[in-house]
N, C-alpha and C positions, 0 to 999 in steps of 0.2 A: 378532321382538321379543315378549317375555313379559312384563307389567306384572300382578303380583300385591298388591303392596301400594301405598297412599300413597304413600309413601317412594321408592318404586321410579317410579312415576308422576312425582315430582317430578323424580329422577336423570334422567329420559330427557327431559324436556320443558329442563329446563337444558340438557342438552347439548347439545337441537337448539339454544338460543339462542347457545349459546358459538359453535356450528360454522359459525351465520349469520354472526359479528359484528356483529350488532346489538345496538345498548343497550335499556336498558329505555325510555329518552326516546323513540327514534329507534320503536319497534315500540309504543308509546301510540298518538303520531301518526296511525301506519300503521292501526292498529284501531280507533280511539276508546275507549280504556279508560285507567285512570288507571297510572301506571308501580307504583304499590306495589300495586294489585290483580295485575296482572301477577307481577312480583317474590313476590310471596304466593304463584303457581300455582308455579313454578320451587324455591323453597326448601321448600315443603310445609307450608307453614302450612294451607291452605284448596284445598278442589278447588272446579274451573271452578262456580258455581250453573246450574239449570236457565236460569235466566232469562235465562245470559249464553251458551248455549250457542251460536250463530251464532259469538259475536265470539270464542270459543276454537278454531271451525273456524278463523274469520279469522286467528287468530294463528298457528296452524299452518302456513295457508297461506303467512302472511308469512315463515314460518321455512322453506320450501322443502321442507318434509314431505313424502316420496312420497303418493300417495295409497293404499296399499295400508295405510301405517303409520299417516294420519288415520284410518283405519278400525278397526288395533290400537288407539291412543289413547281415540275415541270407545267401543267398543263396554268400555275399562279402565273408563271415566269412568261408564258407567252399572250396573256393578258394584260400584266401588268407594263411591258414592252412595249404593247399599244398603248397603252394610258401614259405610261414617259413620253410616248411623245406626241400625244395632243398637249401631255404640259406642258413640252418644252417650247411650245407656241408662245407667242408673249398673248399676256391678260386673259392666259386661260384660270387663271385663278389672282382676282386681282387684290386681295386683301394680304396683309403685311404680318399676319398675325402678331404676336407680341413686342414687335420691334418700331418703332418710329418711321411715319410714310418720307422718304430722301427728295431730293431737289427733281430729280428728273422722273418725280410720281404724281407731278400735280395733276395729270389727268386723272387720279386714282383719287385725288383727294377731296373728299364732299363733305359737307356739314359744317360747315364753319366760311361760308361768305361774307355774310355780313362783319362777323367777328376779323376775318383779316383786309377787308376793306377800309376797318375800323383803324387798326394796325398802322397800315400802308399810311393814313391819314394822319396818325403819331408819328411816325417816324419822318414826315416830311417836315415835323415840327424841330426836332433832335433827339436826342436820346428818350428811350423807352426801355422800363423794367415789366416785363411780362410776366403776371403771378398766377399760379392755380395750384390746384391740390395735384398729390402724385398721381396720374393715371389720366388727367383732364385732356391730353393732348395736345402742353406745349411746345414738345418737340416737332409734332409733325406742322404744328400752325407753321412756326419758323422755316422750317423748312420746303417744304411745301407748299403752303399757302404764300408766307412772305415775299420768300426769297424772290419767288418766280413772279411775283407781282410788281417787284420794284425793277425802276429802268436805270438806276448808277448801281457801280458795278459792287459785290459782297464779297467778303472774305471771312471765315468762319476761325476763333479764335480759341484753343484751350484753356480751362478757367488756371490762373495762374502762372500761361506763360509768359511773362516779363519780356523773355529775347525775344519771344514771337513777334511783339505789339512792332516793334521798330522796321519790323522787314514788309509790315501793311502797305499799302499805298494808302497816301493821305487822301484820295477821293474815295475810299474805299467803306463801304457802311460794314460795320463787325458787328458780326452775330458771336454773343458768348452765353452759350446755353448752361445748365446745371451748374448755375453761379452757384449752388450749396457746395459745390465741393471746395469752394475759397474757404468753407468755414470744417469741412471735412475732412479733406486731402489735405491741407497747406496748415502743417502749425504751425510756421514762423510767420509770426504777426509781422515783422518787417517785408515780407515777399507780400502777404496780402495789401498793406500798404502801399507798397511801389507798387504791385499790380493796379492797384485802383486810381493813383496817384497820374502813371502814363495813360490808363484809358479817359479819366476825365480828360485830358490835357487835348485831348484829340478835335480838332474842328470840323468832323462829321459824322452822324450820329451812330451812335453803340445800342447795339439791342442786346438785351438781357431776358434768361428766360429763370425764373427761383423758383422751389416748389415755396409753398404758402406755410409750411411748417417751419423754415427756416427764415421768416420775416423779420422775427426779434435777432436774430445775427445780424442782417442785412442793416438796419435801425442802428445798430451800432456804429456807423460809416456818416460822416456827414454828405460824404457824392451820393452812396446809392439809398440814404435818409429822404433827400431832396425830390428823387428819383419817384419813390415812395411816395412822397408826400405830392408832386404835382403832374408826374410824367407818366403813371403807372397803368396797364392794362391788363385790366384780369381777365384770365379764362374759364368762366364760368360753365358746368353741367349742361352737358344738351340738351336743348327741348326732344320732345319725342319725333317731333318734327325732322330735326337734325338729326336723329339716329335713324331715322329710315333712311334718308338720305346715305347716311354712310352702309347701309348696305344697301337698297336698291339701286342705285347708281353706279356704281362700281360690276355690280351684277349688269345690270342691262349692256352698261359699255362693252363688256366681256362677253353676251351672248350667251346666258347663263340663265336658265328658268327658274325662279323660287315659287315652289309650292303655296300656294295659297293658305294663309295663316302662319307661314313659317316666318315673316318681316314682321307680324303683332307681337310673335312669341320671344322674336330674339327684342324686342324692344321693351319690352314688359319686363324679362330678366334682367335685362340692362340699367334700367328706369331705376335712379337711387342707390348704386351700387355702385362703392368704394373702388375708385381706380376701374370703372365699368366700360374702358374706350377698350384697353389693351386687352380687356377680356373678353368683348363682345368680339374684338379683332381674331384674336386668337380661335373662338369658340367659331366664329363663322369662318376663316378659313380652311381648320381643319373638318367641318362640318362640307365644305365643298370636297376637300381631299377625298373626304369620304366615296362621296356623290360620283369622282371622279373615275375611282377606282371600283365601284360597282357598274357605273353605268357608260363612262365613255362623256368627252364632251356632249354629247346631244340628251345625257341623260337630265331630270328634273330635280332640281336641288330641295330634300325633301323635311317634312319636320321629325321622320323617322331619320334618317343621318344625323341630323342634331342632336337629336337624343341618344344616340350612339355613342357619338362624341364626350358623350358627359354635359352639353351645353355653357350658358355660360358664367356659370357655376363653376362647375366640374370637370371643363375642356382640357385647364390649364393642368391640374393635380391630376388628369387619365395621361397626360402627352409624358408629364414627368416620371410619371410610374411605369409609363410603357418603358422611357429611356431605361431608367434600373435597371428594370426586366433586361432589357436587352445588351447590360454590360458585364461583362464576362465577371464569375463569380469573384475568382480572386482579386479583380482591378473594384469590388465595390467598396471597402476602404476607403478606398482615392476621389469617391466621386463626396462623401461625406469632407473630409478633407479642403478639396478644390472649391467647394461649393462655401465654404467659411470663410476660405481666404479670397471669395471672391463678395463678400460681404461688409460693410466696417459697420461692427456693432457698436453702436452709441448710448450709454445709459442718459445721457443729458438731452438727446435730440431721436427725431428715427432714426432707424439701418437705413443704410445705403449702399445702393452696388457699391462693386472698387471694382476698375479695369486694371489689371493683372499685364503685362510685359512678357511675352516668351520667353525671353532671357533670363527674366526673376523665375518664372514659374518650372522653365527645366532646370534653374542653376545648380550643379554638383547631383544630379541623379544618374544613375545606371543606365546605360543604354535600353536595356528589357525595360525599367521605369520609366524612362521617357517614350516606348514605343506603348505602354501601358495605358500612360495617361492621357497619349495624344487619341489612341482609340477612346475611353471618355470624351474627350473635348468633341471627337467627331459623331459621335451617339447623340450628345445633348446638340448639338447645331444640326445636324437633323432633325430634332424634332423644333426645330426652331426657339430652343430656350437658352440656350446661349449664343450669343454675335462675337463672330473675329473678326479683326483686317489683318493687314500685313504684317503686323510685328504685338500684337495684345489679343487678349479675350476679357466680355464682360457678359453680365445677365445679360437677357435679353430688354427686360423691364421690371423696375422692382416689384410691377403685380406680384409677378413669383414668389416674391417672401412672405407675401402672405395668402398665396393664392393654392400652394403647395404643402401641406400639412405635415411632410417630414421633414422641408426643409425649416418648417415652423420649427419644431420640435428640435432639429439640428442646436439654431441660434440659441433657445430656450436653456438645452444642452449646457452649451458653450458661457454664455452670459453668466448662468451660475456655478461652471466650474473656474469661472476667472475671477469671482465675486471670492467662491472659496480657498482660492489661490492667494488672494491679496490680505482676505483676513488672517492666513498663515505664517503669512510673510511680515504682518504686522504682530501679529504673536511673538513672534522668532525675537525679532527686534527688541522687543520689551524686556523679554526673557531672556 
C-alpha cells in the first residue's frame, strides 16, 4: 500500500471502514471520538492531529487493519503532517483548480492583461456585456482582473435580484456575472423584465458577463440587443503565449520549480480544448498537490506528477472517481442523485450548474440522511469539485459535465427517462 497524498490517505482509510461494515456511530463508541471527527478522517477534510494519535491507532485497529498496513498508514500520517503544513503557507500552491480566480487573487492572475486593460477601457465608456464560450475565463477576468483594476468602488449583483439592485449605491459599478441564468433560473418573464428594466435605468455602468451559447436569449432584449450590438467584449481562446503565463507565473511567484518540458506539455494539451482554462487549472493544481505530497515544498514539479494526475484530459474524471471511491458505499445513491439536481438540464440550450440552498437541499430528510449527505458534499469539496458558502452549494465549473464521463452518462440517464416520462403522460391523456 502506497499513500502519497491527503486524498489518497482518505481513499484508503474509507475503504477499510466500508470493508469492516461499521458505521460511523457504531466505531465513535468503539474509540471514544466523536462520529463527525471520524467521518472528517475518512472524506479528507482533516488528517488524524498529533494529540489524537493513540485513538487513530485505536481506529485502525477497530477496523481490522493488518498490522504491517497500521504501520504504512502511520509512518503516511507523519509525512503528510509536514506537507499540511508547508500548504498551509499562503501560495504554496497557487492555482485555483476548477473554480473561478476571487478579487483578492489578482496577484495569482496572469494571462489576460491586455484583454482586461481592454475591459477597464470599456467600462470607462458605460455599460459592457462580456461574451465567451464556457470555460474561456470570464469569471476570473471580472473578477480578478477587473475588479482590482478599477478605482470607483463595485458591487457584485445576483442575476435576477430585483430587491438587490435598490440597496446598490448609485456610484457603485455592478458586476452581474452568469447573465444566462436570467434565461435559466428565472421563468417569469415579468422578473427578467423588471430585472433588466432597473439595471438599464442605472447612471453608472453595469458589467455583464453571458456564456456565448446563450446570445440568441440575450437578442431577445432590446437593453442587452444594444449591449450586443455596440458595447460588447469578447473573451476569446488564449494564445499559447498566455497559457504559459497562466502557469509559469503563478509558479515562480510561489517558488515552485517546473520541470523542464512540463509548461510545453501542459500547453500543447490545453491548446484547442473545449473549456481548456478550468481544466489546465484543475489538471495543474492537482499535478502540484501531487509534487507536494512526494517531495515537500522544495520538491520539482514534474512531468511524471502530471501524468499521475491523469493530466489535462483526465485530471478532472481521476479527481471525481477518486471522490466515489472514497464515499461510503451505502451513501453512493445520493451522490448520483445530488449531482442532477445540481444540474438543469436544458433540451433547447446547454446544461447548466444550478446552486442548490441548504435549506432546499436538507428539507424533510432524516437526521442519519442529512449527516449522509453532508459527508458527500464534504468528499466532493475536497477534491475541489464542488463550491459552498454559507447558506448553498454548486459545481465547481461546468467543465465537469462534460469533463466527467459518469456524470456524462448520469444527464444522459435522466434526459431520456423524462423524455419517456412525458411521452406517457401524453399517451395517458389521449387514452
Amino acid at each position: 500500500m502506497k499513500i502519497l497524498t491527503g486524498n489518497e490517505f482518505a481513499r484508503e482509510l474509507a475503504a477499510r471502514r466500508t470493508r469492516s461494515g461499521k458505521s460511523y456511530r457504531r466505531l465513535a463508541t468503539e474509540i471514544g471520538l466523536g462520529q463527525a471527527t471520524i467521518s472528517g478522517w475518512c472524506t479528507g477534510r482533516h488528517l488524524p492531529q498529533t494529540a489524537v494519535t493513540d485513538r487513530f491507532l485505536a481506529l485502525l485497529a477497530a477496523l481490522n487493519v493488518p498490522a504491517v498496513e497500521q504501520e504504512a498508514f502511520a509512518e503516511a500520517l507523519v509525512r503528510l503532517r509536514s506537507v499540511r503544513v508547508l500548504a498551509s503557507l499562503p501560495d504554496i500552491n497557487p492555482y485555483p483548480g476548477l473554480r473561478a480566480f476571487q478579487v483578492d487573487e489578482a496577484d495569482r492572475f496572469f494571462g489576460r492583461k491586455e484583454l482586461t486593460a481592454r475591459l477597464v477601457s470599456a467600462v470607462a465608456n458605460g455599460s459592457v456585456i462580456v461574451v465567451g464560450a464556457s470555460g474561456c475565463g470570464k469569471t476570473s477576468l471580472l473578477r480578478a482582473g477587473l475588479v482590482p483594476a478599477l478605482t470607483s468602488p463595485v458591487e457584485f449583483v445576483p442575476v435576477g435580484a430585483v430587491d438587490t439592485l435598490s440597496s446598490k449605491p448609485e456610484d457603485a459599478v455592478l458586476v452581474i456575472d452568469h447573465l444566462e441564468e436570467l434565461f435559466t433560473l428565472h421563468g417569469d418573464e415579468e422578473v427578467r423584465r423588471e430585472f433588466l428594466a432597473k439595471v438599464s435605468a442605472r447612471s453608472t455602468p453595469v458589467v455583464f458577463g453571458l456564456r456565448a451559447d446563450f446570445y440568441d436569449h440575450a437578442l431577445r432584449y432590446p437593453f442587452l440587443a444594444a449591449l450586443l450590438r455596440d458595447h460588447q467584449v469578447i473573451v476569446e481562446p488564449m494564445a499559447d503565449a498566455e497559457l504559459r503565463e497562466v502557469v509559469v507565473r503563478p509558479a515562480a511567484a510561489a517558488g515552485l520549480e517546473l520541470e523542464a518540458g512540463l509548461v510545453e506539455l501542459l500547453v500543447r494539451d490545453t491548446a484547442g480544448a473545449p473549456a481548456g482554462l478550468p481544466l489546465l487549472s484543475h489538471a495543474v493544481h492537482a499535478t502540484v498537490e501531487r509534487c507536494l505530497a512526494e517531495s515537500g515544498a522544495e520538491g520539482v514539479v514534474r512531468v511524471e506528477h502530471y501524468r499521475d494526475v491523469g493530466g489535462v484530459h483526465g485530471a478532472v474524471a481521476r479527481s471525481a472517481d477518486l471522490a466515489v471511491d472514497a464515499v461510503p458505499s451505502e451513501s453512493l445513491p445520493l451522490v448520483r442523485r445530488l449531482f442532477l439536481r445540481l444540474v438543469r438540464i436544458d433540451d433547447e440550450a446547454a446544461d447548466t450548474r444550478r446552486r442548490i440552498g441548504f435549506d432546499e437541499l436538507f428539507e424533510g430528510r432524516a437526521d442519519e440522511k442529512v449527516d449522509a449527505l453532508s459527508t458527500v458534499l464534504d468528499v466532493f469539496v475536497t477534491y475541489r469539485l464542488l463550491t459552498v458558502d454559507a447558506d448553498s452549494v454548486e459545481i465547481s465549473h461546468e467543465a465537469l459535465l462534460s469533463a466527467w464521463p459518469l456524470l456524462s452518462e448520469w444527464l444522459a440517464e435522466d434526459r431520456v427517462g423524462r423524455h419517456v416520462h412525458s411521452r406517457l403522460t401524453a399517451a395517458s391523456k389521449r387514452s
